[in-house]
C-alpha positions in Angstrom: -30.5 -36.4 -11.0 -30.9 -32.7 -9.8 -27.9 -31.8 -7.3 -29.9 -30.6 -4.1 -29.0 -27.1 -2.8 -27.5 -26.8 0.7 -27.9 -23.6 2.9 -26.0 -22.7 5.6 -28.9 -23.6 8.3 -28.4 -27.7 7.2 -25.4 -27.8 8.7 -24.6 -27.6 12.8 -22.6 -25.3 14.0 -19.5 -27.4 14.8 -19.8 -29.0 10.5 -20.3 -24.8 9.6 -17.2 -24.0 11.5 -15.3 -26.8 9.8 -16.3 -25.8 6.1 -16.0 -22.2 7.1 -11.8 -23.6 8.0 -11.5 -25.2 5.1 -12.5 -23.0 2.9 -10.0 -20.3 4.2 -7.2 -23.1 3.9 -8.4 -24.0 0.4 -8.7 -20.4 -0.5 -5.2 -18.9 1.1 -3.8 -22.3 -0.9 -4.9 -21.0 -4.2 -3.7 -17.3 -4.1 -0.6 -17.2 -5.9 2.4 -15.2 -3.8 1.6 -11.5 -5.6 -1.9 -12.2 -4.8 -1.8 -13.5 -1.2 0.5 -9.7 -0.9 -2.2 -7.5 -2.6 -5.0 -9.4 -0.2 -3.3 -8.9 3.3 -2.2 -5.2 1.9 -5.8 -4.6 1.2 -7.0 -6.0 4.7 -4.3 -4.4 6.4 -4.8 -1.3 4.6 -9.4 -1.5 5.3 -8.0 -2.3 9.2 -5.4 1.1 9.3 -6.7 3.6 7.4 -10.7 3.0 7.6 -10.9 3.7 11.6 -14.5 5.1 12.2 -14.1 6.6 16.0 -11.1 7.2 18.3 -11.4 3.6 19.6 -10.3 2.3 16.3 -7.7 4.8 15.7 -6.3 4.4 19.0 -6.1 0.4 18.4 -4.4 1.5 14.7 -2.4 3.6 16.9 -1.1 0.8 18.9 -0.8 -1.9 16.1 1.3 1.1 14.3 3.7 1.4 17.2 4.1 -2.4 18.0 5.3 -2.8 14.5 8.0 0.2 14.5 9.0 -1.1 18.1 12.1 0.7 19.0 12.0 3.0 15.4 8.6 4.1 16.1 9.6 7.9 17.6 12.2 7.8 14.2 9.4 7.0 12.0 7.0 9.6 13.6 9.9 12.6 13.2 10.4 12.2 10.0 7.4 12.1 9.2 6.8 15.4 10.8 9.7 16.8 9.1 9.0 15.5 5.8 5.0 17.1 6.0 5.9 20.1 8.8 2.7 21.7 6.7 0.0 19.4 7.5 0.3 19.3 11.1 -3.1 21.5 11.4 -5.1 19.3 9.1 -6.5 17.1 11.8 -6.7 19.5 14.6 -9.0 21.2 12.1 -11.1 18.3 11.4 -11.3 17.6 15.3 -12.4 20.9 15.8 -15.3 21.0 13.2 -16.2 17.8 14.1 -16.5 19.1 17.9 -18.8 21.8 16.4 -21.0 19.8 14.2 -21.8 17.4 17.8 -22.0 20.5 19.6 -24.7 21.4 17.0 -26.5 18.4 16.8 -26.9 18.2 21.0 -28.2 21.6 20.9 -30.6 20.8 18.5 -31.6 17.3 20.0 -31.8 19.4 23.5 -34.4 22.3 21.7 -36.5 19.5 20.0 -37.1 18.0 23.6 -37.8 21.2 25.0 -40.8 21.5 22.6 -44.1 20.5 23.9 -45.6 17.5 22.3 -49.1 19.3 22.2 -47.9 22.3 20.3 -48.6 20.8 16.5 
C-alpha cells in the first residue's frame, strides 16, 4: 500500500503549530552538546553580525549591552585600545554610503523631471 503524501495545507493551523513544536523539541533532543553549541553560535552569530539597516544594528546594539551589563563600557575600551587604528573604518563606510543615497535621489529626482513625451 503506497504511503500518501501530506502537505502542509492538510493540516489546520492549531495541528501545523503542534508538529511545527514538536519537531523543534524532537530536533533540539537529537543535537548532541557540541552541536546544540555550534547551532545557537551560528544563529547568534546570522542575528549579531548580519544587521542590514541601523534598526537592526541598534537592536544588536542593545542585545550586545544587556549581555555585558555592568562590563559593557570595559569591554567597549578595550576594545578601542586593542584596534585604536580602525576607529575610521565605519565612519568611512557611513560616509560613502551617505554619498551613494545622495546619488541615487539625485538621479531618481532628474529622471522625474524628464518629460514623459520626450522619447
Amino acid at each position: 500500500m503506497k504511503r500518501k503524501s501530506f502537505i502542509y495545507s492538510d493540516l489546520s493551523k492549531k495541528q501545523l503549530e503542534k508538529l511545527k513544536e514538536f519537531y523543534i523539541q524532537k530536533k533540539v533532543e537529537s543535537f548532541s552538546h557540541e552541536e546544540l553549541k555550534q547551532f545557537v553560535r551560528e544563529i547568534i552569530s546570522h542575528q549579531i553580525n548580519d544587521t542590514i539597516d541601523k534598526e537592526e544594528e541598534m537592536e544588536a546594539w542593545r542585545e550586545i549591552s544587556d549581555f555585558f551589563g555592568e562590563r559593557f563600557e570595559i569591554v567597549i575600551l578595550e576594545i578601542q585600545t586593542k584596534y585604536v587604528d580602525d576607529k575610521n573604518i565605519l565612519e568611512t563606510e557611513i560616509d560613502s554610503q551617505k554619498q551613494r543615497i545622495e546619488l541615487l535621489e539625485k538621479n531618481n529626482f532628474d529622471q522625474e523631471k524628464k518629460d514623459m513625451w520626450d522619447d
